[in-house]
C-alpha positions in Angstrom: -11.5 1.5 -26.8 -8.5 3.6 -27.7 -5.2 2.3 -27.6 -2.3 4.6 -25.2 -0.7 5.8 -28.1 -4.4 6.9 -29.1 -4.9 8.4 -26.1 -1.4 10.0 -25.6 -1.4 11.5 -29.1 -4.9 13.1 -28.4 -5.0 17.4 -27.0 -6.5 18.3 -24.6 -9.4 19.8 -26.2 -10.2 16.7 -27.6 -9.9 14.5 -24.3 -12.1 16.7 -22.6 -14.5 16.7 -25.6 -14.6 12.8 -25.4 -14.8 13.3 -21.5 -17.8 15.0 -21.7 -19.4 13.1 -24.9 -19.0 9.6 -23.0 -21.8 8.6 -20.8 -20.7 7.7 -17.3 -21.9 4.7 -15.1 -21.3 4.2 -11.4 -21.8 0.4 -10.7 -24.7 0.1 -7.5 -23.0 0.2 -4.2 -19.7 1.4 -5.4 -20.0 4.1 -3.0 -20.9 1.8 -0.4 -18.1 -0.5 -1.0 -15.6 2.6 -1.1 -16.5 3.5 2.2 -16.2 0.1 3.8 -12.8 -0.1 2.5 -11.7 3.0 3.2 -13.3 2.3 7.1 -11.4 -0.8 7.0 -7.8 0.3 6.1 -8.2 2.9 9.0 -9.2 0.1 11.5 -6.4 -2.0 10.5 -4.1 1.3 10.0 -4.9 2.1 14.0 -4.4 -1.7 14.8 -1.1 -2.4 13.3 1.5 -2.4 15.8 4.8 -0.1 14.8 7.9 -1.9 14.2 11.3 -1.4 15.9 13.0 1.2 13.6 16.3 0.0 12.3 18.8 1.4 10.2 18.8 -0.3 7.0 21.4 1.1 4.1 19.9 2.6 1.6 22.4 0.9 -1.0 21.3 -2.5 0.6 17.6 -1.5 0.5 18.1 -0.8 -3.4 20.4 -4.0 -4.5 17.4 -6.1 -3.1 14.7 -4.1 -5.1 17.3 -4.5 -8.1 17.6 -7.9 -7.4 14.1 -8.4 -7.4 13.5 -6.9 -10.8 16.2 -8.9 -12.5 15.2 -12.2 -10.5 11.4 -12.1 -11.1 9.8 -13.6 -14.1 8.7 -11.5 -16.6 5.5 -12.1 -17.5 2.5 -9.3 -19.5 0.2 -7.7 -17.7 -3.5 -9.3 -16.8 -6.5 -7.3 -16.5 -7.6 -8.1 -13.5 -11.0 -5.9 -12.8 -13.7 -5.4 -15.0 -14.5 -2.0 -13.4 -12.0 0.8 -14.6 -13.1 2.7 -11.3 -12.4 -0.1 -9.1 -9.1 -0.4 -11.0 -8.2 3.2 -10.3 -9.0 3.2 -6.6 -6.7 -0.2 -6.6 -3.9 1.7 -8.3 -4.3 4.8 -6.1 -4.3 2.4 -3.0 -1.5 0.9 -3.9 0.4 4.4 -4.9 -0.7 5.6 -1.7 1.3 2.3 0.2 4.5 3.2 -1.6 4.3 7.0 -0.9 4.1 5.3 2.7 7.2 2.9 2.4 9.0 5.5 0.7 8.9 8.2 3.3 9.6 5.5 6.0 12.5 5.1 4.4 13.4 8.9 3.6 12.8 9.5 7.5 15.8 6.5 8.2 18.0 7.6 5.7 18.1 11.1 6.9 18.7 9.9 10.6 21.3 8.0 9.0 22.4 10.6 7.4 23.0 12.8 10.5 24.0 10.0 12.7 27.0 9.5 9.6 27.9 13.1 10.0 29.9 12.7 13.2 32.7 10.0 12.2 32.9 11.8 9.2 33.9 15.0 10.9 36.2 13.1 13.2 38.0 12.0 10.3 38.2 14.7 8.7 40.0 16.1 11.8 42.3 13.2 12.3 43.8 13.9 8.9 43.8 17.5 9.1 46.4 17.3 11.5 
């Protein structure tokens, strides 16, 4: 197996070359087990009850993700799957939770945002005069 650098230093050409050169096995009832978990995360998508929207600040939002970087042990990374396909769907799963999470929080920052845009104006009035 190539190592990132490898793999980073390669062209295209040649990735697609290897692509196509490297034979390709699907483990049995991967499809099956894509489907089920895909059919589960929508049951448990439509069960989920929606929390109360607050406004958090933003700033407060990203001193506790800072905080949690600096705070955490650092430790190297485990494999964790022996299936890079099953790997990938994990990583896309968990990309796809954060693109969630994220615009959560792009939708309260912009209410925020608005809702911020009134005192502001009011002091900027105020001083005006």
């Amino acid at each position: 197996m190539k190592t990132l650098e490898e793999i980073e230093n390669l062209s295209l050409e040649e990735l697609e070359r290897n692509a196509l050169e490297a034979p390709v096995t699907v483990p049995d009832g991967l499809e099956r087990r894509l489907r089920q978990a895909l059919a589960a995360r929508e049951i448990a998508e439509a069960a989920r009850p929606r929390p109360v929207r607050r406004l958090v600040p933003l700033a407060a939002v990203a001193a506790a993700a800072a905080a949690a970087v600096v705070l955490l042990p650092q430790r190297g990374p485990k494999d964790s799957f022996d299936d890079p396909l099953l790997a990938y769907a994990e990583v896309e799963k968990a990309f796809q939770t954060i693109s969630d999470k994220m615009s959560a929080g792009v939708d309260l920052a912009r209410e925020a945002g608005s809702a911020a845009e009134l005192p502001k104006s009011i002091l900027n009035k105020t001083q005006s005069k």
